[in-house]
ROSEBA-328532 format. One line per field, with one value per atom (N, C-alpha, C): atom name; chain; x, y, z; residue in one letter. Coordinates in steps of 0.05 Angstrom, whole numbers, plus 5000, padded with zeros to 4 digits. Example, Ala and Ser with C-alpha at 12.3 -4.5 7.8 and 13.67 -1.06 7.14 Angstrom:
BEGIN
atomo <- [N_CA_C_N_CA_C]
cadena <- [A_A_A_A_A_A]
px <- [5264_5246_5264_5257_5273_5258]
py <- [4886_4910_4934_4955_4979_5001]
pz <- [5156_5156_5156_5142_5143_5157]
residuo <- [a_a_a_s_s_s]
***
This chain:
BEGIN
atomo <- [N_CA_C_N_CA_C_N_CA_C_N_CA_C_N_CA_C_N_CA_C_N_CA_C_N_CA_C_N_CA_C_N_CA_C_N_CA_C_N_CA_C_N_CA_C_N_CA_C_N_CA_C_N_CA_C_N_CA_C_N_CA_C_N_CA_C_N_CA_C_N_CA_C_N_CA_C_N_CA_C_N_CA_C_N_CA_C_N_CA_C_N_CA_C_N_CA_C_N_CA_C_N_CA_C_N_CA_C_N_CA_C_N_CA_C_N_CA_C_N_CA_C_N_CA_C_N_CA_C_N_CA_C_N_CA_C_N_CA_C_N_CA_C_N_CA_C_N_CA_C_N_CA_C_N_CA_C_N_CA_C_N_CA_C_N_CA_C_N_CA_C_N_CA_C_N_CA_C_N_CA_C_N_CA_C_N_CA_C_N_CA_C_N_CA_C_N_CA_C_N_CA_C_N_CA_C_N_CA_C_N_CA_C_N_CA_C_N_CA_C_N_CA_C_N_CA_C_N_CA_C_N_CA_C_N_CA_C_N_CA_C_N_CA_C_N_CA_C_N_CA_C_N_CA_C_N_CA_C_N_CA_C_N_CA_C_N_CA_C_N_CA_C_N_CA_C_N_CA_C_N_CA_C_N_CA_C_N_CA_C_N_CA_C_N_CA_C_N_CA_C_N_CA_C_N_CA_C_N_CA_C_N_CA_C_N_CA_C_N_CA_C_N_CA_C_N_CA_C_N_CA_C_N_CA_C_N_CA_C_N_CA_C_N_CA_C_N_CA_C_N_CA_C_N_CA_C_N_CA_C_N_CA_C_N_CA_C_N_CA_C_N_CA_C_N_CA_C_N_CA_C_N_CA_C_N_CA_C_N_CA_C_N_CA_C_N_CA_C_N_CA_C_N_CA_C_N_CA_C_N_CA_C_N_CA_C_N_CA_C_N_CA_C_N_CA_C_N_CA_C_N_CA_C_N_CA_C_N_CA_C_N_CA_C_N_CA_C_N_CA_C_N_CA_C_N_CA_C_N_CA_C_N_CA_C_N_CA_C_N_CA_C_N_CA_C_N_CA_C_N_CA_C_N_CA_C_N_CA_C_N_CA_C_N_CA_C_N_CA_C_N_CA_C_N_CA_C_N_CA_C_N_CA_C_N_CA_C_N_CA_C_N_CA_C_N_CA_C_N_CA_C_N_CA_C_N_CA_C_N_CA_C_N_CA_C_N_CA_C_N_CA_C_N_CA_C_N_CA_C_N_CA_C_N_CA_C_N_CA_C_N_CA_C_N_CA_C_N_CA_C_N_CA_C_N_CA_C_N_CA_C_N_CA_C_N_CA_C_N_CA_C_N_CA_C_N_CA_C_N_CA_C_N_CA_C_N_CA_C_N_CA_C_N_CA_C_N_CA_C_N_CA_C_N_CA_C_N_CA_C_N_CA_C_N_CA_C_N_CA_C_N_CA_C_N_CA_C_N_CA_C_N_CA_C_N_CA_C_N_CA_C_N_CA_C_N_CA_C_N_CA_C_N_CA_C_N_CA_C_N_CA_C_N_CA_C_N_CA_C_N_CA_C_N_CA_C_N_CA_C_N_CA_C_N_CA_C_N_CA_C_N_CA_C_N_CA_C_N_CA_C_N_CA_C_N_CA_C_N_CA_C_N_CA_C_N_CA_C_N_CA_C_N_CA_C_N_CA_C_N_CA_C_N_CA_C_N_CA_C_N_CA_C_N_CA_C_N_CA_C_N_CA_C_N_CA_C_N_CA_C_N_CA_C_N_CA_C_N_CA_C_N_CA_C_N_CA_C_N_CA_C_N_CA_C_N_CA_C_N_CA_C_N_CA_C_N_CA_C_N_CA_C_N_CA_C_N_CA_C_N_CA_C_N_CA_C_N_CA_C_N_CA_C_N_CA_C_N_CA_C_N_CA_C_N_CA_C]
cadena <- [A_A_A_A_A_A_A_A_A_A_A_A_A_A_A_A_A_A_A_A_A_A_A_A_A_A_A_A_A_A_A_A_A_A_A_A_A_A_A_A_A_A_A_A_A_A_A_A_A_A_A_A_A_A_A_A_A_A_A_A_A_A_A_A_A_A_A_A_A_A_A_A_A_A_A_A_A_A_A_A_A_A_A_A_A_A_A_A_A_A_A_A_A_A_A_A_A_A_A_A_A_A_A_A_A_A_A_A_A_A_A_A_A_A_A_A_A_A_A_A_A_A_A_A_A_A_A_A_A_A_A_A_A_A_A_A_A_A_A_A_A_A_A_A_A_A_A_A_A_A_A_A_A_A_A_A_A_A_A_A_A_A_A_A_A_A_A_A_A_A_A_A_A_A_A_A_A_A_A_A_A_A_A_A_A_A_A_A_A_A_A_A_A_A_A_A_A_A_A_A_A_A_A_A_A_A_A_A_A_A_A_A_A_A_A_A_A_A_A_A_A_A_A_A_A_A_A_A_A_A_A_A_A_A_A_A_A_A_A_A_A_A_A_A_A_A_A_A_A_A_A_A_A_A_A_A_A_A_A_A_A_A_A_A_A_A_A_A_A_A_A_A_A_A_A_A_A_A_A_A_A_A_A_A_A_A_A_A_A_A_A_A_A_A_A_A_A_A_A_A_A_A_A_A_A_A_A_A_A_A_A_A_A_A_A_A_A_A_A_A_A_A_A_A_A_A_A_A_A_A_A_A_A_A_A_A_A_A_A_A_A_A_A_A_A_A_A_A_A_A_A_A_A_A_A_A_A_A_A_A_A_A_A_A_A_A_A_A_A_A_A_A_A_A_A_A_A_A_A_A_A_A_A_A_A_A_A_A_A_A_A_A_A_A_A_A_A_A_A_A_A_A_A_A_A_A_A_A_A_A_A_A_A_A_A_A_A_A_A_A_A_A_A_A_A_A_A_A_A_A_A_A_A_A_A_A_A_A_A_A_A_A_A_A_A_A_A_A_A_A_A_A_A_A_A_A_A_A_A_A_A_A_A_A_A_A_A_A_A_A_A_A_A_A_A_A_A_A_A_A_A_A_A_A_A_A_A_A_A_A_A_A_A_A_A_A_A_A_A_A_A_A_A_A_A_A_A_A_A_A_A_A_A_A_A_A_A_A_A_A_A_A_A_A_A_A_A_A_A_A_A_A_A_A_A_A_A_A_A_A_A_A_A_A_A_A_A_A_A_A_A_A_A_A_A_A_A_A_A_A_A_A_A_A_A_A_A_A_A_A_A_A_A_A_A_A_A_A_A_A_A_A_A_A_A_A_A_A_A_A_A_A_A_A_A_A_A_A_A_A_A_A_A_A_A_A_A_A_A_A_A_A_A_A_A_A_A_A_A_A_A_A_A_A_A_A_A_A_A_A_A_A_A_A_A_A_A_A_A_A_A_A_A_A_A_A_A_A_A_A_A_A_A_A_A_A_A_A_A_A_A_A_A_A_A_A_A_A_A_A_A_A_A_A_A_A_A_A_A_A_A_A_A_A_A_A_A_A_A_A_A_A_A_A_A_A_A_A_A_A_A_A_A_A_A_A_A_A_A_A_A_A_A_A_A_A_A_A_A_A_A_A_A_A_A_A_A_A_A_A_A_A_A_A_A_A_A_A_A_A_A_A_A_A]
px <- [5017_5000_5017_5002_5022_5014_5044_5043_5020_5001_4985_4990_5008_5025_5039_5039_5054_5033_5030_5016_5027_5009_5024_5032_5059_5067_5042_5050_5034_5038_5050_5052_5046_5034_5007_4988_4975_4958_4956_4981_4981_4968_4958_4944_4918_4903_4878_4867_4892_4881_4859_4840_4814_4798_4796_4787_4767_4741_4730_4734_4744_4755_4729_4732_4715_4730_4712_4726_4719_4735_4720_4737_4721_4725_4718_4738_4727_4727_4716_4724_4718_4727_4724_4703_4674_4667_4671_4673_4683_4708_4733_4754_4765_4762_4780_4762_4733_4731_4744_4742_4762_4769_4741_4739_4767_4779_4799_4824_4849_4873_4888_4908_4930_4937_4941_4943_4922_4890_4876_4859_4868_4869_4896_4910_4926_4928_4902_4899_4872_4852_4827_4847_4869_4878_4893_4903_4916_4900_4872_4849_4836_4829_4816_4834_4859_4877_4872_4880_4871_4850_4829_4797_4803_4805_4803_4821_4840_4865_4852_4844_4839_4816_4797_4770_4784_4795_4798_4812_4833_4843_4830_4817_4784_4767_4764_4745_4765_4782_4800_4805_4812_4821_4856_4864_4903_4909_4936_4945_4959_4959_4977_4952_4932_4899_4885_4905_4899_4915_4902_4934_4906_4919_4906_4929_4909_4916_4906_4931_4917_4898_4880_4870_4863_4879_4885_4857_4843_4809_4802_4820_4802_4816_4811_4831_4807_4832_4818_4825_4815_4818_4807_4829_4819_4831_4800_4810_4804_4828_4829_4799_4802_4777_4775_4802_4800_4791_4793_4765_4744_4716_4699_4680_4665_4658_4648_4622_4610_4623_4647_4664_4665_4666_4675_4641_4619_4606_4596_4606_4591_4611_4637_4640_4658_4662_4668_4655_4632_4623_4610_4612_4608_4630_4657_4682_4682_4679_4686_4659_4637_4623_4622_4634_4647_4671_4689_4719_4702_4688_4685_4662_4652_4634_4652_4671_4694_4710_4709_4730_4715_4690_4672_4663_4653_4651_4671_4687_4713_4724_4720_4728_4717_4738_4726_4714_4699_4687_4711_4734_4752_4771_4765_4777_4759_4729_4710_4710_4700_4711_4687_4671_4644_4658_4653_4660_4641_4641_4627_4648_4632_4644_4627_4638_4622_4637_4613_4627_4620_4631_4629_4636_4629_4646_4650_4685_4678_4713_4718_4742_4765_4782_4812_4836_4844_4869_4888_4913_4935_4948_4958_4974_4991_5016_5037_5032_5007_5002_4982_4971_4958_4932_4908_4893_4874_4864_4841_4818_4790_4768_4743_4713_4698_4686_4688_4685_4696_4717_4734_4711_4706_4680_4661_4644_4619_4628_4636_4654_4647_4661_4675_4645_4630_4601_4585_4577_4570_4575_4603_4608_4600_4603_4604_4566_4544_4520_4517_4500_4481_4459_4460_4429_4446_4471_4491_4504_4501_4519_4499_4467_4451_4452_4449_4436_4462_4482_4509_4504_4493_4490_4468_4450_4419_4419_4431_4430_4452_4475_4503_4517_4511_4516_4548_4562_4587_4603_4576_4587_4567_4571_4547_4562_4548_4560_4541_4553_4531_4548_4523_4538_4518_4527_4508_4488_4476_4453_4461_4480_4494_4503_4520_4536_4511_4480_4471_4447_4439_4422_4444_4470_4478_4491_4501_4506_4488_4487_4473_4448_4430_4410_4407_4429_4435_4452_4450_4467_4453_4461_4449_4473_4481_4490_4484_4495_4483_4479_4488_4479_4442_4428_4401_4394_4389_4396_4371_4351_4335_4341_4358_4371_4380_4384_4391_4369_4372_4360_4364_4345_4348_4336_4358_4366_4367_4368_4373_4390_4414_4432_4438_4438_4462_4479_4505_4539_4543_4554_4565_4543_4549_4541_4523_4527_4519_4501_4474_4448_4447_4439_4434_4428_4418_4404_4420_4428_4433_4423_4441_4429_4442_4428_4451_4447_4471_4459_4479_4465_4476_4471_4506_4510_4524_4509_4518_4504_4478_4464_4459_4465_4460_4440_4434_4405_4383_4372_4344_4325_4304_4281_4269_4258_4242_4212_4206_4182_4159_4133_4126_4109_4097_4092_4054_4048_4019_4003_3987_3970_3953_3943_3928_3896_3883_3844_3841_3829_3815_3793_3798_3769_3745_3757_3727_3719_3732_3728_3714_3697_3674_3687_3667_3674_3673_3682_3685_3659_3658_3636_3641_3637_3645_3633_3638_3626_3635_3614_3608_3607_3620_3604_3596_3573_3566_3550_3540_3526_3537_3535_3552_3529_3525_3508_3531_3512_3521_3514_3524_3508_3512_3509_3514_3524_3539_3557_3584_3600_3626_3639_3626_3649_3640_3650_3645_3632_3618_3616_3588_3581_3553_3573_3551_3561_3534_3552_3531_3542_3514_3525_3517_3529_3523_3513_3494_3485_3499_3509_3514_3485]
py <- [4976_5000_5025_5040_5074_5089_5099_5112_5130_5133_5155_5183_5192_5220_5224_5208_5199_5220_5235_5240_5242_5244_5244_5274_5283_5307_5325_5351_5373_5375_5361_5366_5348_5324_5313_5320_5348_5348_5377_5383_5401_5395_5372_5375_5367_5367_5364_5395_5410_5450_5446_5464_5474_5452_5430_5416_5403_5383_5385_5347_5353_5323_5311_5295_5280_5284_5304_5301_5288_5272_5248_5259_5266_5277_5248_5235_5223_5222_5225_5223_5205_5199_5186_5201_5186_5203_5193_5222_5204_5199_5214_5210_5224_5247_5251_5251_5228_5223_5217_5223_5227_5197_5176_5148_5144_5150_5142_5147_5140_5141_5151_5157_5166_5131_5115_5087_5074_5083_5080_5096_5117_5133_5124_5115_5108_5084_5064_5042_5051_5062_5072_5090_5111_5118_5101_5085_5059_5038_5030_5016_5035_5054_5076_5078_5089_5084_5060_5038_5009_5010_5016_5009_5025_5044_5075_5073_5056_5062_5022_5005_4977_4982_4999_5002_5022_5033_5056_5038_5020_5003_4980_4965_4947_4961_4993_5008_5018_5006_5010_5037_5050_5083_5086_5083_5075_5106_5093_5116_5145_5135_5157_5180_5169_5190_5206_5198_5208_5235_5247_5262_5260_5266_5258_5275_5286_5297_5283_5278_5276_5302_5293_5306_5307_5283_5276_5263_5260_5248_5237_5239_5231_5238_5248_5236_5257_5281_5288_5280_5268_5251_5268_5276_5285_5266_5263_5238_5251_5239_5253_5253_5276_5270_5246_5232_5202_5176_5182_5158_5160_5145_5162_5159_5180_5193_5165_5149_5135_5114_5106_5082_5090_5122_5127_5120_5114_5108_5063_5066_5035_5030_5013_5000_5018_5036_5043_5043_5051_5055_5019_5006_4971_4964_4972_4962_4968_5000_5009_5001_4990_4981_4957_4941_4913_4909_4922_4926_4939_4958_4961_4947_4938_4920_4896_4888_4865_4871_4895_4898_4908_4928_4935_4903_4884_4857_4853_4856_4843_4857_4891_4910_4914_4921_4940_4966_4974_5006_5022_5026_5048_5042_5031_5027_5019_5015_5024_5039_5032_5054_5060_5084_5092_5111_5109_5133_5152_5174_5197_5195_5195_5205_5224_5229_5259_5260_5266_5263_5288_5302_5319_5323_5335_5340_5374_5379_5412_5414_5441_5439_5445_5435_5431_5453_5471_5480_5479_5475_5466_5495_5499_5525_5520_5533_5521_5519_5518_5515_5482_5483_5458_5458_5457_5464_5483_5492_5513_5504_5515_5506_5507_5518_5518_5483_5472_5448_5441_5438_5432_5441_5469_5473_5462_5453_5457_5418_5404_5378_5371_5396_5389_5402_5416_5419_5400_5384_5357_5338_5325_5309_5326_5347_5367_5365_5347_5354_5349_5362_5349_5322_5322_5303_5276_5284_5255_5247_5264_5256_5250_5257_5245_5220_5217_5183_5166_5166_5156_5144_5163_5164_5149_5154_5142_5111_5107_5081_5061_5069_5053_5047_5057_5046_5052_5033_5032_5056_5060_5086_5099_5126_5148_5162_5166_5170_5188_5211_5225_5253_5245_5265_5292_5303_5321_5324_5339_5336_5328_5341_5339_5310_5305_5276_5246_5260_5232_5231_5258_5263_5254_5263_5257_5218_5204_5184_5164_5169_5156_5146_5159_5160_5142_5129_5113_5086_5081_5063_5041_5014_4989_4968_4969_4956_4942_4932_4926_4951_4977_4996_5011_5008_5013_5052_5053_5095_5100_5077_5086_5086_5068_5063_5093_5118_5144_5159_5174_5192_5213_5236_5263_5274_5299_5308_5340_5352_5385_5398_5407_5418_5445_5451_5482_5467_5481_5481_5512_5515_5551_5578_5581_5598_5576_5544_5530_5523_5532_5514_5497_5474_5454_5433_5420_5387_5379_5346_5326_5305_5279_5249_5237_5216_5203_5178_5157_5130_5122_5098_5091_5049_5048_5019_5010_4981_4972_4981_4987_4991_4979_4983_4959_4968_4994_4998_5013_4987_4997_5004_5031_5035_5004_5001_4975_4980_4961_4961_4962_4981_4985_4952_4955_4932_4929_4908_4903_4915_4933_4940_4917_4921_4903_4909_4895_4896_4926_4938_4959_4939_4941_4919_4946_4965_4986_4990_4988_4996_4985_4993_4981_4953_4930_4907_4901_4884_4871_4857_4850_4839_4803_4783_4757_4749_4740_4730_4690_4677_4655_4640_4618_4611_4571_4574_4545_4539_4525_4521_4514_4539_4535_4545_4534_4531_4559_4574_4594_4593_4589_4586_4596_4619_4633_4659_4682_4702_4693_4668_4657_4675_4688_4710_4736_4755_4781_4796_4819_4827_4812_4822_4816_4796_4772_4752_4751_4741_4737_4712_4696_4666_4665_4657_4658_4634_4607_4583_4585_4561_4547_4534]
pz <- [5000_5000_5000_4978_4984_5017_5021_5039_5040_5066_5067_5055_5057_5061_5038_5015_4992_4972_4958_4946_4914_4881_4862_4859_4861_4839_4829_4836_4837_4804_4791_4756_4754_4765_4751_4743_4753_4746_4726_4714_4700_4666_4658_4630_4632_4657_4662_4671_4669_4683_4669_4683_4669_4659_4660_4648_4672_4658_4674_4693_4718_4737_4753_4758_4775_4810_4816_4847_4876_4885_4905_4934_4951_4976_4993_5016_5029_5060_5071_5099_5129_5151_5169_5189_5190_5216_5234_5252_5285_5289_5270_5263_5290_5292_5321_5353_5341_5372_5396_5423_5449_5452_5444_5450_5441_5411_5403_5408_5406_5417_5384_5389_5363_5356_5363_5359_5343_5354_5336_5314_5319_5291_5270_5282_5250_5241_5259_5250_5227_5237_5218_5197_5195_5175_5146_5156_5140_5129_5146_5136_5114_5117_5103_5071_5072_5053_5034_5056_5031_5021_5036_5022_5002_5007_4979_4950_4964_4932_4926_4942_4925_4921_4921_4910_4886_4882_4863_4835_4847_4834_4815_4831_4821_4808_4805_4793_4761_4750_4735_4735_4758_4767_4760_4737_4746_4759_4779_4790_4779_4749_4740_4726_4727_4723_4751_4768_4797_4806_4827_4846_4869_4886_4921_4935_4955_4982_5005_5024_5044_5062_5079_5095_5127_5127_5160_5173_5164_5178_5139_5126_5092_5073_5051_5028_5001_4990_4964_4943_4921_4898_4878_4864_4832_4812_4791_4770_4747_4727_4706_4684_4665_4646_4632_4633_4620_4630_4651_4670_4674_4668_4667_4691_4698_4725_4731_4718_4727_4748_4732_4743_4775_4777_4813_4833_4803_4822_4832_4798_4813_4786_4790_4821_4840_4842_4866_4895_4886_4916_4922_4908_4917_4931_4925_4930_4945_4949_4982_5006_4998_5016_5025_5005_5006_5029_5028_5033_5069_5074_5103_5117_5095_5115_5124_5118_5117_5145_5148_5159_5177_5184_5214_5222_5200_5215_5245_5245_5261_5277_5264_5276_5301_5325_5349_5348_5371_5360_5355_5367_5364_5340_5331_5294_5274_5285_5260_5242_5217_5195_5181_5193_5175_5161_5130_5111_5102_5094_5087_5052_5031_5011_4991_4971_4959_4930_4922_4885_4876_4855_4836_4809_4789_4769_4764_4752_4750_4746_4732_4724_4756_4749_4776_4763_4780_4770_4785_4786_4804_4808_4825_4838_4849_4862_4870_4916_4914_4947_4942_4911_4917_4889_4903_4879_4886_4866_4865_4848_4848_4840_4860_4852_4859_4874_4844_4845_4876_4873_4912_4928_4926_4951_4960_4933_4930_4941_4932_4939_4970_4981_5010_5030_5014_5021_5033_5003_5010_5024_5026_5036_5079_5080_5104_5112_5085_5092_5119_5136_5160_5155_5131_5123_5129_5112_5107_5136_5156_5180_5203_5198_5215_5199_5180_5170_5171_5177_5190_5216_5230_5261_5266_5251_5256_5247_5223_5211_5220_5229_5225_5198_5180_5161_5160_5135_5130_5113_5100_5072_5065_5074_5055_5035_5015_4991_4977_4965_4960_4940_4924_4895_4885_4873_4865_4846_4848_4826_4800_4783_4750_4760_4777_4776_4776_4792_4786_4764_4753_4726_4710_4711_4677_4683_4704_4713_4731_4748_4760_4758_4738_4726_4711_4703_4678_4684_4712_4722_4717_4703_4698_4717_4731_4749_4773_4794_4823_4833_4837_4844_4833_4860_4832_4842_4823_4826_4840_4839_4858_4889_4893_4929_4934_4920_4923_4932_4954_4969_4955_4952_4938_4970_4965_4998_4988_5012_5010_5030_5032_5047_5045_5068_5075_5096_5081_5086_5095_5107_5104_5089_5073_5053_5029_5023_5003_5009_4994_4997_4969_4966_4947_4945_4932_4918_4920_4928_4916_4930_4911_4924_4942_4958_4984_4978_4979_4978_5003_5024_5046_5038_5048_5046_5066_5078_5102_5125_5127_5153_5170_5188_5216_5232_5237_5261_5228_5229_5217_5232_5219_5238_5236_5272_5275_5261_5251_5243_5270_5270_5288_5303_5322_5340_5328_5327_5312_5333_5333_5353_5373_5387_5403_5404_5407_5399_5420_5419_5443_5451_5484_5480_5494_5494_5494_5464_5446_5423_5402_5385_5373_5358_5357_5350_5325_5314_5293_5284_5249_5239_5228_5240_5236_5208_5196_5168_5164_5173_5169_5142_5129_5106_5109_5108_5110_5132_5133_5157_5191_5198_5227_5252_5268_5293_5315_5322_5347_5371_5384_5412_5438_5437_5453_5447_5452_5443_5458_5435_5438_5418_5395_5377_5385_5394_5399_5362_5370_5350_5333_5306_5294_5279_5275_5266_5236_5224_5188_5174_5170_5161_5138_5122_5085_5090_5086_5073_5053_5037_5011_4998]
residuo <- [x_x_x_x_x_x_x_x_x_x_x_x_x_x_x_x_x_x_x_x_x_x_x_x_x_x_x_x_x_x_x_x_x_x_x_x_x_x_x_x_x_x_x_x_x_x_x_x_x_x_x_x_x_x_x_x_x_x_x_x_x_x_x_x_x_x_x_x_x_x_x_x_x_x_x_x_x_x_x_x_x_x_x_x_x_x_x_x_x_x_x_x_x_x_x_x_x_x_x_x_x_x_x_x_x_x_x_x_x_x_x_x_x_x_x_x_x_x_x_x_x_x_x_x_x_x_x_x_x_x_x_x_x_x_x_x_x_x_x_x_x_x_x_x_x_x_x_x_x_x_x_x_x_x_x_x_x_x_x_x_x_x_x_x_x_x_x_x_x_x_x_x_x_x_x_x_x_x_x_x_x_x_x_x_x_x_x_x_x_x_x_x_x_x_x_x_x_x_x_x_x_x_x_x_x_x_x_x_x_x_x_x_x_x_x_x_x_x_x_x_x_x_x_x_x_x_x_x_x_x_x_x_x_x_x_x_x_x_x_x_x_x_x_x_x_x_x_x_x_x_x_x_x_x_x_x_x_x_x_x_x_x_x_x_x_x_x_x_x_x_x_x_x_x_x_x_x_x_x_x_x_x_x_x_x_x_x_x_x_x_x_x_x_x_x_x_x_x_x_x_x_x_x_x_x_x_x_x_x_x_x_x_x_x_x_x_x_x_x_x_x_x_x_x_x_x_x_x_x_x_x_x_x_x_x_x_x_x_x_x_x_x_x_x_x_x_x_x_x_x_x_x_x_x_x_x_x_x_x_x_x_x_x_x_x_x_x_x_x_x_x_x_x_x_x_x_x_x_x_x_x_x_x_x_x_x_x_x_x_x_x_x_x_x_x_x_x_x_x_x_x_x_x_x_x_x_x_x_x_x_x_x_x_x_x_x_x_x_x_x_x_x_x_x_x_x_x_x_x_x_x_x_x_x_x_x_x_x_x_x_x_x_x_x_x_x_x_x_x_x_x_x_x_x_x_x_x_x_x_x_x_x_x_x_x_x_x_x_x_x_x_x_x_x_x_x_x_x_x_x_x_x_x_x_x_x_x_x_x_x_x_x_x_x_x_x_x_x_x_x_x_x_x_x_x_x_x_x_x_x_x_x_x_x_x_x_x_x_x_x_x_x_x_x_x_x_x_x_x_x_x_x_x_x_x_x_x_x_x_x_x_x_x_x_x_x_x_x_x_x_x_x_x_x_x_x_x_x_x_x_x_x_x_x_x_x_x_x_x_x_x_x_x_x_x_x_x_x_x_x_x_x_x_x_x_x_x_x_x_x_x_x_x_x_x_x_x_x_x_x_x_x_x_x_x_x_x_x_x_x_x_x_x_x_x_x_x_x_x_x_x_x_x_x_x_x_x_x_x_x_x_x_x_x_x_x_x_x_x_x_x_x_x_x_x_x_x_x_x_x_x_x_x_x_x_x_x_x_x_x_x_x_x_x_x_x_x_x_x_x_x_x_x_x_x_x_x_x_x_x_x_x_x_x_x_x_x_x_x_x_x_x_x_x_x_x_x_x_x_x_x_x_x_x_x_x_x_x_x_x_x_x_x_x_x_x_x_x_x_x_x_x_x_x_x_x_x_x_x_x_x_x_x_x_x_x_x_x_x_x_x_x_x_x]
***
């Protein structure tokens, strides 16, 4: 595995300037909870790593169409115009739900690995501090939703994943895969200053709402109508309620 901290050459990404990248923001929630120790944050940072670069890898992502930053809780991924967006969704987001459900199986709580990830498309320009682009914002928005970090919390799930409006009209829309574009939530967020649409899809849930409990009879409450067919003898009031016997 590449070093965390290893990133590609800031002139990688100099013949993709201006052009328009697929940008994949990912992150750890719960990354600097107190529960955790520096021991086990760099066990979730190194798990996180593999899932991301052997899902990116299995998604035929090659490294040399990449550049990545670390982010110390997650990982920014710009992929070149030559890969195409869909691939970052399915199979990517199978791989990476595959890859942590594998690994929360076995896992303790304090190296659990729920991910937050976030897709976009929009042009990248490289600078000599790093990169620039709206796209980056509007990115780091999303993945930053409230909608996406209660349904983390609420569900358990392994991976929320969630792209924007253009990424799942012009892709996702059109996904004929195991991924079905209906499993996507259409959601509405404010970030900072960013209000906006998009979709959420969550894989690997472990606390489903319980289905509610079957009510019980009211026995003050008006009764029920029995419907008999065939010849049946009553004797007495043994069925609550008006009873009606059809003959054959």
């Amino acid at each position: 595995m590449e070093a965390p901290l290893d990133r590609a050459p800031s002139g990688a990404l100099a013949p993709w300037s201006g052009l328009n990248c697929s940008v994949l923001f990912c992150d750890v929630a719960g990354f600097g909870d107190p529960s955790r120790d520096d021991e086990d944050r760099q066990v979730v940072r190194d798990v996180t790593y593999g899932i991301l670069l052997s899902a990116l890898a299995a998604s035929d992502v090659p490294p040399a169409d990449t550049y990545r930053e670390d982010r110390g809780d997650g990982a920014l991924v710009i992929v070149s115009p030559a890969v195409p967006t869909a691939s970052l969704i399915d199979p990517l987001a199978g791989h990476l739900a595959v890859a942590l459900r594998r690994h929360n199986h076995r896992a303790s709580t304090a190296v659990r690995v729920q991910l937050r990830a976030a897709l976009h498309v929009g042009p990248v320009t490289p600078d000599t501090e790093g990169l620039n682009g709206q796209v980056i914002i509007q990115t780091a928005r999303l993945m930053e939703a409230p909608v996406l970090k209660t349904a983390l919390a609420e569900t358990g799930a392994d991976l929320g994943f969630i792209v924007s409006s253009f990424v799942y009209d012009a892709y996702v829309a059109h996904l004929h895969g195991p991924i079905d574009p209906r499993a996507f939530e259409r959601v509405t967020l404010t970030v900072k200053e960013t209000t906006t649409e998009a979709w959420m899809y969550l894989a690997g849930t472990a606390n489903r709402p319980a289905a509610p409990a079957p009510r019980s009879p009211d026995p003050d409450g008006p009764q029920g109508t029995t419907v008999f067919s065939g010849d049946v003898q009553v004797r007495g009031d043994l069925v609550l309620g008006n009873k009606i016997t059809h003959n054959r």
